[in-house]
N, C-alpha and C positions, 0 to 999 in steps of 0.2 A: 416313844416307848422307853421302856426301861432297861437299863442293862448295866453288864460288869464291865467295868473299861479299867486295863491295864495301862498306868502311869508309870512304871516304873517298879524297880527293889521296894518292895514294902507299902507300894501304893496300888490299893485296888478302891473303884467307888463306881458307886451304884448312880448312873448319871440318865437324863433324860434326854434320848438323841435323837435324831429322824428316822423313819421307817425304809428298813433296805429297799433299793430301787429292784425291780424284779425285769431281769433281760427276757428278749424270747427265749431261752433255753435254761430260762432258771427255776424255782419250785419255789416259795413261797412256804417254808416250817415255823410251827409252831412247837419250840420246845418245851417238852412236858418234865422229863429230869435229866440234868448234867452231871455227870462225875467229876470230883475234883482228881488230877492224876500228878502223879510224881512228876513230871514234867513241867506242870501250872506250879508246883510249892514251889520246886527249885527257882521257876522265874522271879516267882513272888519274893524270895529268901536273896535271889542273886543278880535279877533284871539280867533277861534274856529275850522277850519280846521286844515289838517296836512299843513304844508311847502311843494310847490312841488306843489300840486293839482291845474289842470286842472276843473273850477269851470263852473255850468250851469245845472240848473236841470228843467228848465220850458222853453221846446224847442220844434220845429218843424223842420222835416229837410227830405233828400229824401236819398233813399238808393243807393250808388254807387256802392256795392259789396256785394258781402254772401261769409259766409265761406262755406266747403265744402260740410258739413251734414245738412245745411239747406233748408229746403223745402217750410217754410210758405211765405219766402220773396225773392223778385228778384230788379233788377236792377228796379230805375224808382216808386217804391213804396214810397207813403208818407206817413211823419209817425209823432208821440209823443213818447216818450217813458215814459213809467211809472217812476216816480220817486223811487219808491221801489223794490228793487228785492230781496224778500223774502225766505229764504233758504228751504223751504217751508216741513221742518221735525220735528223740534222744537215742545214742546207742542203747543205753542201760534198757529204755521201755520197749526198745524193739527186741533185745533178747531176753524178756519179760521178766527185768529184775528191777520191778519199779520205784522199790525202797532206796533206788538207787540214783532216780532219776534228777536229771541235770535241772530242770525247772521247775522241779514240785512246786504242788501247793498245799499247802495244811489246814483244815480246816478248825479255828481258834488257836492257831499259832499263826501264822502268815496270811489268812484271812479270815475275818470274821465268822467266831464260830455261837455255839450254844446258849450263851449265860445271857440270855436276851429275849425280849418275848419274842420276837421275830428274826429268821435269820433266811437269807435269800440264797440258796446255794445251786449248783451245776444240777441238770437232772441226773449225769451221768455217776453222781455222787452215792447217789442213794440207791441205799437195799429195803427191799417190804421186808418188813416186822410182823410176823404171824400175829393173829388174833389171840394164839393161845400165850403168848411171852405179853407178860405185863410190861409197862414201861419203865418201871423202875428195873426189871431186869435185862429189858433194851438196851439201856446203859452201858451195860452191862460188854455189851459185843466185843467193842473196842479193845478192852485187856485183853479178853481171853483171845481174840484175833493176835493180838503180841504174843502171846507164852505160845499158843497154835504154830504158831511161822517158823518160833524154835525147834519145838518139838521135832515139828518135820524136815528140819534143815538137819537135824542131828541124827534122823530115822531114828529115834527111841523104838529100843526092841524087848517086844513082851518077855518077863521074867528078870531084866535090867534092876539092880538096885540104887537109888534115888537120893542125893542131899540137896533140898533146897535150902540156897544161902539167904532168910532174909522171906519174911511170910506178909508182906504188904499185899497189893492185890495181885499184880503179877506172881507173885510166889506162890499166891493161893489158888489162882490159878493154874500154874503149875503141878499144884498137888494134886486138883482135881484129875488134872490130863494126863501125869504117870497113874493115878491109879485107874482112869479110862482104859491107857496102851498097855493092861495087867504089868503094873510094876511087881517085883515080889515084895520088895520091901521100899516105904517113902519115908524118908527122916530129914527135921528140917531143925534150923535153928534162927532163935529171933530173939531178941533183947525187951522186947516188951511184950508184956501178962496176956493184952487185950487179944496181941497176933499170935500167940501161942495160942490160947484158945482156940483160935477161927485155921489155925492150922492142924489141930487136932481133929476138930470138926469136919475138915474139907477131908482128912482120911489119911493125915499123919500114922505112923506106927510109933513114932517116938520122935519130940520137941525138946531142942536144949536152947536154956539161956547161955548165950557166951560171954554175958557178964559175970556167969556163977558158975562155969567148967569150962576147960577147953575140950574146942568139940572135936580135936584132930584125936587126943587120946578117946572119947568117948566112941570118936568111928576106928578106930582104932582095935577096941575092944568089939566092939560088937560085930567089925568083920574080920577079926582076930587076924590083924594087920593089912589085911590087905587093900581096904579103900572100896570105896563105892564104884557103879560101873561109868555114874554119872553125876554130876556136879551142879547145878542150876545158879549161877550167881542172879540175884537179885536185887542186891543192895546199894548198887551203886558204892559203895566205898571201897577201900584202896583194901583194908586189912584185908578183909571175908574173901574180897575177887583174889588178892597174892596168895593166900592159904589154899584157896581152891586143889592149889597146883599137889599138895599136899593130903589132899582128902579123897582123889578118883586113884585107883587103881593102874596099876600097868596097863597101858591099850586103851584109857577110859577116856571119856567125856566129858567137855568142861565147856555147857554153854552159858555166855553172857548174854545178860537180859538187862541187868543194873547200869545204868550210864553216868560213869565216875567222874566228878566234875574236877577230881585231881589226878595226876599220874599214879601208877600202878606197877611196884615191884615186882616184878616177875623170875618165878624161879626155872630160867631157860636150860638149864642142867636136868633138873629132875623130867622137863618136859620132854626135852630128846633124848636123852637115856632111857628112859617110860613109853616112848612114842605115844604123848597124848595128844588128843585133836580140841584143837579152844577154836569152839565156832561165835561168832560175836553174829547177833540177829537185832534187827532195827525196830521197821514198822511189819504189823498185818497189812497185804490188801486184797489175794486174792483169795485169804482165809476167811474172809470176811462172811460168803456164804453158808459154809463149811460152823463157822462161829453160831452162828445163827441156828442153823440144823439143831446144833447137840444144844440147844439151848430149849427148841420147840419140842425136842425126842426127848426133854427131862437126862440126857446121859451125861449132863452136868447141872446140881442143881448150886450156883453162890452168891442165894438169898442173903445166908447168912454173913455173910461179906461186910455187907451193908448195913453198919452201924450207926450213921445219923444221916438223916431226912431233915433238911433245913432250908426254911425261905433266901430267895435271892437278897432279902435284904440284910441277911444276918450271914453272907458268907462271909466275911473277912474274920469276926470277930470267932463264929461255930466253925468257921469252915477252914479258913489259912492257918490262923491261930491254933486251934484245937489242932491240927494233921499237924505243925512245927513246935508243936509243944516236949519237950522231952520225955515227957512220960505220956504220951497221949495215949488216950483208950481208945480211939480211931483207927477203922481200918479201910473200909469206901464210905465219905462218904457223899450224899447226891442232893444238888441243889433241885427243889422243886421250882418251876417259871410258874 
């Protein structure tokens, strides 16, 4: 069969390998579309996987086989599968903080995940996929299970005002979910054209480029000094996450979503003088239902997210390339298997 195998910084190829073996407690998917996620670029850009791995963790696909002791799933079942499968014994999984846990395992980071026509995972893995969510917006679960885990780790409170740092899919995500938990106001800021757009779209009241204004005088003005009530870093880098500290109000909120591959100046003065809360959030897993719901209810719809649909054979060239391009007009997007 065919698939994405991860070689390394800079090496992805599309190689012909044997067909996953299938345990008695395993499921037997046929992945229909992968998401390429911030996570996959930076390995791509930085080598972070092993050599070898079969990459793809934000997928939808249908079940062609069960192993032998499985009962929950049969042939013809659509599905997600959770990105975590938690060994679920560890302190961390007994006081059900499984993003925490001692022996995870990740499914297309630490085991073979999506970008394959066939992929053999745990049944315990996998959530049904209503009939009414298409597959491409199956894909889809996984983010919004990330920005979800925040949200509710921070209790975001109705009427709350919003800066998302950084409008990639988590961000976009984001926007959707404060405007869900009635934010009063969402304002987000992003450096390229394509994610402004799609942040405006998702239900922005106001996008700045921080190439072309600073956005601390802009939130500045607009809450005539006093800062936002909440903060959303998404960008993974050092500047936007140190500024945060800078942008929430007295008493506010500063959740990280962005995972900085460098150190992160922090302004410890203004934090405790301000008493702000910085909650830093990992993985979804037991959002993952919850992800799924507001996707079937329509009470988030981020179709519009997803700006290229591209064959597994063209991902390195539409897919790595295009999302690490400096100006790239990308903002998800999903390999079809």
């Amino acid at each position: 069969m065919k698939a994405a195998v991860y070689l390394g910084a800079g090496e992805i190829e599309i190689q012909e390998i044997p067909e996953p073996d299938l345990g008695p407690n395993d499921v037997m998917v046929k992945p229909k579309y992968v998401g390429i996620c911030g996570s996959d670029l930076s390995a791509y850009e930085y080598g972070m996987y092993e050599r070898g791995l079969v990459m793809g963790h934000e997928f939808s696909g249908e079940v062609v086989d069960v192993g032998e002791a499985v009962t929950q799933w049969k042939k013809g079942d659509r599905v997600v599968p959770n990105s975590l499968t938690p060994c679920k014994i560890c302190s961390f999984c007994t006081d059900r903080r499984y993003s925490l846990c001692e022996d995870m395992q990740m499914v297309g980071i630490s085991m073979n995940g999506g970008l394959a026509e066939l992929v053999a995972l745990p049944e315990t893995t996998l959530h049904a996929l209503p009939d009414s969510v298409d597959f491409q917006i199956g894909a889809l679960v996984e983010p919004l299970s990330i920005a979800l885990r925040g949200f509710n780790m921070i209790r975001f409170n109705p009427g709350n005002s919003v800066l998302v740092l950084g409008t990639g899919p988590i961000g976009i995500m984001s926007i959707h979910l404060a405007r869900l938990m009635e934010a009063s106001v969402v304002y987000a800021s992003e450096p390229l054209s394509a994610r402004r757009s799609a942040a405006k779209h998702a239900g922005a009241d106001a996008v700045f480029d921080p190439t072309d204004e600073s956005v601390a005088l802009r939130i500045e003005n607009l809450t005539q000094g006093l800062g936002v009530d909440s903060v959303v870093e998404c960008t993974g880098e050092p500047g936007p996450t140190s500024e945060a500290f800078q942008l929430v109000k007295r008493g506010g909120k500063i959740l990280v979503l962005g995972i900085s591959e460098e150190p992160v100046e922090v302004d410890f003065m203004t934090g405790v003088l301000n008493e702000l809360t910085v909650q830093f959030s990992y993985l979804g897993y037991e959002e993952f239902p919850e992800a799924i719901r507001l996707l079937e209810e329509g009470a988030i719809n981020p179709r519009q997210m997803i700006t290229s649909i591209i064959p597994l054979r063209r991902i390195v060239e539409d897919g790595f390339e295009a999302l690490a391009h400096p100006e790239s007009a990308e903002v998800k997007v999903l390999v079809e298997i």
